[in-house]
C-alpha positions in Angstrom: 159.9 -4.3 179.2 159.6 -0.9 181.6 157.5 -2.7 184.6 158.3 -5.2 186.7 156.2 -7.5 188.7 155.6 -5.2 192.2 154.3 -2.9 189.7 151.9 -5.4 188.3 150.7 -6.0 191.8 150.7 -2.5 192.8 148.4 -1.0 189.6 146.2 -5.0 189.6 145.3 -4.5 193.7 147.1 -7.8 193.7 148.3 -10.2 196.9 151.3 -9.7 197.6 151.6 -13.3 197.8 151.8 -14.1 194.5 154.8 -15.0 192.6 156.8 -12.8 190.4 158.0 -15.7 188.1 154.2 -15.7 187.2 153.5 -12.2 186.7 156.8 -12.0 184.9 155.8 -14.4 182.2 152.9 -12.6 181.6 154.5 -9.3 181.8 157.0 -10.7 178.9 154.0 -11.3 176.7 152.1 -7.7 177.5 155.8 -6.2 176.1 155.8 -8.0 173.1 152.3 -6.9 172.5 152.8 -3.8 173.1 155.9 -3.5 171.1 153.7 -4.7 168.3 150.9 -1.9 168.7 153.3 0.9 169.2 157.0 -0.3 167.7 160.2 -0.2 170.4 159.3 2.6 173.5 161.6 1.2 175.7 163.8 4.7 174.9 161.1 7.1 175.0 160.3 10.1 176.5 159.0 10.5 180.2 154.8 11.1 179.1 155.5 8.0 176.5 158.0 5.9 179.2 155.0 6.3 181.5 151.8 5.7 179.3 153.6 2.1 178.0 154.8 1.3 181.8 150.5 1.5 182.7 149.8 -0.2 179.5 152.4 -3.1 179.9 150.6 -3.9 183.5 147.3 -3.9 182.4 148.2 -6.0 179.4 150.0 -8.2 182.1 147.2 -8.3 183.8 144.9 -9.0 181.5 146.8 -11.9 180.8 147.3 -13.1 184.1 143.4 -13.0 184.8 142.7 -17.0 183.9 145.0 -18.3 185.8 144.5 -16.3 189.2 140.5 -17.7 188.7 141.9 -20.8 188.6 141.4 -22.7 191.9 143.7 -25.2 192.9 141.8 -27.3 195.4 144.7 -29.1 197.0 145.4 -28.3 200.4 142.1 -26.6 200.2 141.1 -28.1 204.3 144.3 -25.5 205.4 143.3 -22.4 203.1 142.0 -20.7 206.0 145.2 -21.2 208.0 147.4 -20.5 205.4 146.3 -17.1 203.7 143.7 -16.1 206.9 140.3 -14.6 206.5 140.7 -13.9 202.7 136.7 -13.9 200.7 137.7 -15.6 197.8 135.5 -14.6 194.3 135.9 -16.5 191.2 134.2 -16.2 188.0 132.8 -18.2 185.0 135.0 -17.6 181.8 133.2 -15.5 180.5 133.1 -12.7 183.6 136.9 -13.3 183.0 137.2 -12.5 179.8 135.2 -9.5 179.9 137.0 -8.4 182.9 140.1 -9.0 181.0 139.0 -7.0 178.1 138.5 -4.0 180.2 142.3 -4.0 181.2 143.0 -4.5 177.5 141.1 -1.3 177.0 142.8 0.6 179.5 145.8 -0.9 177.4 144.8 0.5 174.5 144.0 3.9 175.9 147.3 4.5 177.4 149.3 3.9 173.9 146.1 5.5 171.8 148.2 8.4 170.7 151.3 6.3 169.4 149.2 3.5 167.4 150.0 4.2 163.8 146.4 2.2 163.1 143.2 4.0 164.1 141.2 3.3 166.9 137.6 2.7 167.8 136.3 5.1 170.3 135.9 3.4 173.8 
């Protein structure tokens, strides 16, 4: 694993507020995938180092996707107080999983080049 969680949060737009033992887990699972596209790249060079660190955060985030559209409605009367005048947006699964897809295909994109397995054009 190259990325950490701020990174996550940085290339996602995410809040700030939420919690790196969350991303991480997720972030664990986008390096394992990766590893199994691509083979080991955590000793690469720089161009490879850098297209697997924007890969492993949009796997991560990929992943990550169900579970920020996941509303918890407890506490939801102090919402307003808590986080401030935030417009919340969440989606039916399926908006999810095609906006999950499309950070899988950014995925793909960045690691395209070191895939021993063709790909289809995006």
């Amino acid at each position: 694993m190259i990325a950490a969680c701020v990174d996550v949060k940085v290339i996602g737009k995410l809040p700030c507020e939420i919690e790196c033992d969350l991303i991480e887990t997720h972030l664990e699972s986008a390096s394992r995938e990766l590893e199994r596209w691509i083979g080991e790249y955590s000793d690469s060079d720089e161009k490879k180092r850098a297209d697997c660190f924007e890969a492993e955060c949009c796997l991560a985030i990929a992943y990550l996707l169900p579970t920020l559209n996941t509303f918890y409605t407890e506490g939801v009367t102090t919402l307003s107080k808590e986080v401030g005048q935030v417009d919340f947006q969440f989606h039916n699964p399926q908006q999810v999983g095609v906006i999950a897809k499309t950070w899988i295909e950014r995925a793909e994109r960045c690691v395209a080049a070191y895939r021993d397995i063709g790909m289809v054009a995006i």
